[in-house]
Wavefront OBJ file of the C-alpha trace (Angstrom):
o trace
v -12.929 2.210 -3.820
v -13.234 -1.568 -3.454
v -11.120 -4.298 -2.200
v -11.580 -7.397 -4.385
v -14.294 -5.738 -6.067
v -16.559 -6.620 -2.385
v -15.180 -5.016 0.546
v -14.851 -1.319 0.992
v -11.596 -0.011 2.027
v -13.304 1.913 4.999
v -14.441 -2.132 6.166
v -10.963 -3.638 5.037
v -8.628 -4.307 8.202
v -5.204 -3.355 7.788
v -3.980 -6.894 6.817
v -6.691 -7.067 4.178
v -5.177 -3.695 2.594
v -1.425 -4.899 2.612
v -2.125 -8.450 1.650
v -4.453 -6.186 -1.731
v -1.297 -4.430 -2.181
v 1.424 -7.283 -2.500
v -1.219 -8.912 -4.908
v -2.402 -6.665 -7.199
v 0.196 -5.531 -9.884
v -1.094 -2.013 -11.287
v -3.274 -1.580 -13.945
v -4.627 1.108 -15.979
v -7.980 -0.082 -14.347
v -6.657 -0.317 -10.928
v -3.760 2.767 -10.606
v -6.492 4.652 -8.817
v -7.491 1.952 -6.305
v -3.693 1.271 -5.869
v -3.010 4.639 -4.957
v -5.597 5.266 -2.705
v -4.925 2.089 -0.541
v -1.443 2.990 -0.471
v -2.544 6.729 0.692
v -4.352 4.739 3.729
v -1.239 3.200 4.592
v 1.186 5.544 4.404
v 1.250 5.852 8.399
v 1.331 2.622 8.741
v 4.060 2.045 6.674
v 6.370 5.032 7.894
v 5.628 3.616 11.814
v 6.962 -0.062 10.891
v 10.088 1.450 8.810
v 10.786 3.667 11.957
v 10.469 0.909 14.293
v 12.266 -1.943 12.534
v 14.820 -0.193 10.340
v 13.867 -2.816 7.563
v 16.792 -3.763 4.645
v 15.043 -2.496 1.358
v 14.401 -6.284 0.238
v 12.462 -6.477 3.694
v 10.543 -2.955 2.400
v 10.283 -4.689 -1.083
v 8.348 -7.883 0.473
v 6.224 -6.042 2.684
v 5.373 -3.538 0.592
v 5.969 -3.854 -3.108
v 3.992 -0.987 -4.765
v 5.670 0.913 -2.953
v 8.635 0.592 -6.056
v 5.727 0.365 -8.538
v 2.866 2.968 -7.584
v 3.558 6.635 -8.044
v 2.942 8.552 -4.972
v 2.910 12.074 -4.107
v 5.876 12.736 -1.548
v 5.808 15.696 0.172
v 8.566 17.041 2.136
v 8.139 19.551 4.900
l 1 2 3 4 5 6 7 8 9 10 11 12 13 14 15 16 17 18 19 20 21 22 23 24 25 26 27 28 29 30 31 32 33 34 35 36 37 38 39 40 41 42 43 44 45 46 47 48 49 50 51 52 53 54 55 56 57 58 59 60 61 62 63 64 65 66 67 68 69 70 71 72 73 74 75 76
């Protein structure tokens, strides 16, 4: 998977993968890509929300495929 078509997501810093994810709307061409990034930030994601207790227009800037990509939640 690519970031901007150039940069691997294993080379992509962390602020390289959010800022991918506030940009890119998904795409039939892109879903996978979408997905996967947002499957490399999932910890990432669930460490901010436990530490700042973010409004959901906070989560909604930050992160907004998180409303819009289709992710496998598990529940233990």
């Amino acid at each position: 998977m690519c970031l901007y078509a150039s940069v691997p997501l294993a080379d992509a810093t962390s602020s390289d993968v959010q800022r991918q994810l506030r940009e890119l709307r998904p795409t039939a061409s892109n879903i996978g890509d979408l997905r996967s990034m947002m499957d490399a930030t999932r910890q990432q994601r669930r460490h901010w929300i436990e530490r700042e207790h973010p409004d959901a227009t906070t989560v909604l800037r930050q992160w907004p495929r998180l409303f819009d990509v289709n992710e496998v939640v598990c529940t233990l």
